[in-house]
N, C-alpha and C positions, 0 to 999 in steps of 0.2 A: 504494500500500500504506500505507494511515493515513488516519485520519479527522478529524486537526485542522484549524486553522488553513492552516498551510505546507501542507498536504496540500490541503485547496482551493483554495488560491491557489492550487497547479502545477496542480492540473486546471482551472480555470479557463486556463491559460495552455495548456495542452496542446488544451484543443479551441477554442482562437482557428484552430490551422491543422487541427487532425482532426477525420473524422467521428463516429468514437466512441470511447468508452474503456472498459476493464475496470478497476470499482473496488473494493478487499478494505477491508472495514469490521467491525470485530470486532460488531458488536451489532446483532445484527437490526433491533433497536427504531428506531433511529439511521435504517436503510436506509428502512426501511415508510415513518417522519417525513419522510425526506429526499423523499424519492418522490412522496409527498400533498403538502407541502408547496412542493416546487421549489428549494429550497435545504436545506444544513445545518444542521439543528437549533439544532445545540450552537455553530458558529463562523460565522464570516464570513457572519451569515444575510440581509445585504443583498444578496449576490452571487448572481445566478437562475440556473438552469441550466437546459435543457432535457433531464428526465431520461429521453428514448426515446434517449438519443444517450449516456447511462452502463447499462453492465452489471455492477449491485452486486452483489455477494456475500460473504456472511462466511465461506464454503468458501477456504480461502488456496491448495490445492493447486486447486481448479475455476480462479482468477484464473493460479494461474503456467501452468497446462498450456494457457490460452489466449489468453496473453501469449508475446510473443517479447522485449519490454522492460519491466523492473520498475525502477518508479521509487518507493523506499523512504523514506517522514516519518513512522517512529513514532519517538517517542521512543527514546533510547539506551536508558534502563533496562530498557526491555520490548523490545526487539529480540529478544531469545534465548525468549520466553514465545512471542512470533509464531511464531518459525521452529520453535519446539521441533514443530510441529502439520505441519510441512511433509513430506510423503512427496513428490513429485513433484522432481526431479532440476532444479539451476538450473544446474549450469557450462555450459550451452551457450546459457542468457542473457545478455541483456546489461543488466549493472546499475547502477545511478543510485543514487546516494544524496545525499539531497536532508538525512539528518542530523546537525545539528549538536554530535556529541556522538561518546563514546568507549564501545566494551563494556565494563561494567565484569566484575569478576573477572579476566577477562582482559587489560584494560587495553590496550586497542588501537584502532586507527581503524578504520571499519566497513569501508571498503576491503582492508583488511587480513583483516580477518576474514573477507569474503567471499570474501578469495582462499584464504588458509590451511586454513579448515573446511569450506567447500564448494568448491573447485579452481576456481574461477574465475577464468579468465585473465586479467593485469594490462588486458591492450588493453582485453577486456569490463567494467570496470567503470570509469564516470566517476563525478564530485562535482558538486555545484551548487554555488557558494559568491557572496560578494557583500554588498553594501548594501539585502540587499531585504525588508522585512517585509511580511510577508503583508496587514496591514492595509491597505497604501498599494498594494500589488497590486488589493486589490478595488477599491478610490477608482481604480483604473487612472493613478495616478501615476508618472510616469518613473521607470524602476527597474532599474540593470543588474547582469544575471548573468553568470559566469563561468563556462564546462564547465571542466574540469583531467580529461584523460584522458591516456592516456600512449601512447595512439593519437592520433597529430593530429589526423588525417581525421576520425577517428569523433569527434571534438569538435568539429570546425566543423559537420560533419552532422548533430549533436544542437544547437549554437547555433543552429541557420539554422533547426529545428525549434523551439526554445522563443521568437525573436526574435518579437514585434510591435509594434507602435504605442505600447505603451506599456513593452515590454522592451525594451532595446539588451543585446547579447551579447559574451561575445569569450571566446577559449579561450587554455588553460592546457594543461603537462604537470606542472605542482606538486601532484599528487594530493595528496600525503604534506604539502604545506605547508599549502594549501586545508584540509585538514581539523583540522590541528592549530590554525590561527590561528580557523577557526570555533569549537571547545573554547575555547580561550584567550580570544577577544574575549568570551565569557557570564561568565566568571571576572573579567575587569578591570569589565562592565558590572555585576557586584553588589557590587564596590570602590564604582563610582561610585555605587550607590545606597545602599551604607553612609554613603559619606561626604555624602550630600547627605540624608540622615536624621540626620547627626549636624552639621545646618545648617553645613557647610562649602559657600562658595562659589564660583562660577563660577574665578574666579582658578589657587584649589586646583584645581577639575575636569582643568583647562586641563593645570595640571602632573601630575597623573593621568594624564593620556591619553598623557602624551608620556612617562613613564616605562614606563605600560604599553606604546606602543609598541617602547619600547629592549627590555626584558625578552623583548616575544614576536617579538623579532628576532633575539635573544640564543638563545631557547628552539630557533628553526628551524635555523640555522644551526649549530646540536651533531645534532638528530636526523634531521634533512635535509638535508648541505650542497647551496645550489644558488645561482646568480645569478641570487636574484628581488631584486625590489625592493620592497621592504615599504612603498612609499608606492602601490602601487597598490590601486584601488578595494575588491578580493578581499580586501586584508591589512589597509591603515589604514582604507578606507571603512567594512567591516564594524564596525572597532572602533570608530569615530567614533559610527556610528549606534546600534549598540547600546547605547553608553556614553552617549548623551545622550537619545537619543529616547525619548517618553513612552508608543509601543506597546513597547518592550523590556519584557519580562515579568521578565528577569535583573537589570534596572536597580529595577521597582518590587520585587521578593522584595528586593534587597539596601536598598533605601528603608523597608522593613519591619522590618528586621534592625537600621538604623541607628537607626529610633525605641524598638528593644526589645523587640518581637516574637522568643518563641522559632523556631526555625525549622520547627516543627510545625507554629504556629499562624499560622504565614505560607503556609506550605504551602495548609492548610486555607482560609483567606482567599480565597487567589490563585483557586484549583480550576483551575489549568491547570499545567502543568508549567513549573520553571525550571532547562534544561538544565545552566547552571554551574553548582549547586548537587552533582550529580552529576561532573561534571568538574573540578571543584576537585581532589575523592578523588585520582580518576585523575591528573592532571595529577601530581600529590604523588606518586602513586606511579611515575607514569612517571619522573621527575625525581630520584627515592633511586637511578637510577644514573646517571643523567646530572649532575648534580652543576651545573646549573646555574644561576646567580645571580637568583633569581625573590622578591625581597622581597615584591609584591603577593598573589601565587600563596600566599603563606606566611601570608600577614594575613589573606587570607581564609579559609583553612585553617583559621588557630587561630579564628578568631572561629566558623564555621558547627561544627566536627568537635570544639576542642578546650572551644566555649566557652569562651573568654579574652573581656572586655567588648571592645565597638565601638571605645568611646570609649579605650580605652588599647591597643589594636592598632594604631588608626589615627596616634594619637599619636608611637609607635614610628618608622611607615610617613613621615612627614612629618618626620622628624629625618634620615631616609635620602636625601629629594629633593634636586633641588639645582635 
């Protein structure tokens, strides 16, 4: 369900072991291209498919009524635009969500969401979480992913599905943490792109990452108590990669911001979506009752929402490190 990036990469991962798949693509145009062409238009267009082995449709009830598993990469912002179109009844699917971001308005993890508005059973829905960017998926470079279901089972049985040659896998029941540390690592990765726009270097990065680490370990453990370890791959690796690597889309939007780009015209620039920029909001409003100590969370905040400069946010931020 989505037609970016992340969303070809898992189909691409998805028919490493299956014969076909059902895929919902908002735009005909996109479908017809993809179709003639052998790949997707708009993303990852070195990545071939053989399209007699995908069943596209922009019909979103046609794809669930002939699905038994919905594995969901739109963007957080438009999630509810998707489903607003949905007649066809999901609680007795079983749902994946594969995004890295929060509903806004309602201000919750899509996990959540799905269970609350549509009644879907906690066991039925897993998360993907991890070190994996979709770029380095199509390069078929080593890349591991994490299920977090709250079914065991049904999470090695979905790991041992999405594992190949170039995935390693391993399962979780940190639903609630997997998702919130995915929010939170797009947030600390457009810190790191401010400050590496406002030529702070490697040094700074360094202590960046290790403060954002303490903060969104800080963050879990008020809205999730659990004995996870936040130095695993799901928690510090996502953030690692996200905060330094040169496909993070969160890292170049906040690279944009640090040189002075309004965040319009960063926007406009990018033409793909940058999750934390959305999740900031949230996170800030998740956080006015939790009462939790998130200096980063907050710099970012004031620079993208309240417009406060880069350069005298970050200043603040760097009087706080230690």
């Amino acid at each position: 369900m989505g037609g970016g990036s992340w969303a070809t990469a898992i189909a691409k991962i998805v028919l490493s072991h299956d014969e076909s798949i059902n895929w919902y693509m908002r735009r005909d145009d996109r479908i017809e291209d993809f179709k003639r062409l052998g790949h997707n238009p708009a993303y990852l267009t070195s990545v071939r498919f053989d399209v007699k082995r995908i069943n596209f449709s922009s019909d979103i009830n046609k794809v669930v009524n002939e699905s038994d598993v919905l594995i969901f990469v739109t963007p957080s912002p438009y999630l509810k635009s998707h489903l607003k179109k949905l007649k066809a009844k999901i609680k007795n699917k079983f749902i994946i969500t594969a995004i890295k971001g929060i509903v806004p308005d309602e201000n919750i993890i899509v996990s959540e969401y799905f269970h609350k508005v549509y009644g879907v059973p906690e066991e039925n829905i897993a998360v993907l979480g991890g070190p994996c960017h979709a770029e380095e998926v199509a390069l078929e470079r080593l890349s591991y992913l994490t299920v977090g279901c709250a079914n065991r089972e049904k999470a090695k049985f979905l790991a041992k599905k999405m594992a190949n040659q170039y995935i390693k896998t391993s399962v979780s029941d940190d639903v609630v943490g997997i998702e919130y540390s995915s929010v939170l690592k797009n947030v600390y990765a457009i810190a790191a792109g401010i400050c590496s726009g406002l030529k702070y270097g490697d040094n700074f990065q360094a202590v960046l990452m290790a403060n954002a680490v303490q903060e969104m370990n800080r963050f879990l453990n008020t809205v999730y108590p659990l004995g996870r370890k936040i130095d695993d791959s799901v928690y510090l690796g996502d953030l690692l990669v996200t905060g330094y690597s040169n496909f993070s889309r969160n890292r170049v939007f906040g690279t944009m911001i640090g040189k002075g780009y309004s965040v319009k015209s960063a926007q406009i620039e990018m033409e793909m979506i940058a999750e934390g920029y959305y999740g900031t909001k949230c996170i800030k409003e998740v956080n006015k009752h939790l009462h939790v100590n998130m200096p980063i969370v907050d710099a970012v905040y004031n620079i993208l929402y309240e417009r406060i400069s880069p350069m005298i946010e970050i200043k603040l931020l760097t009087d706080s490190f230690r």
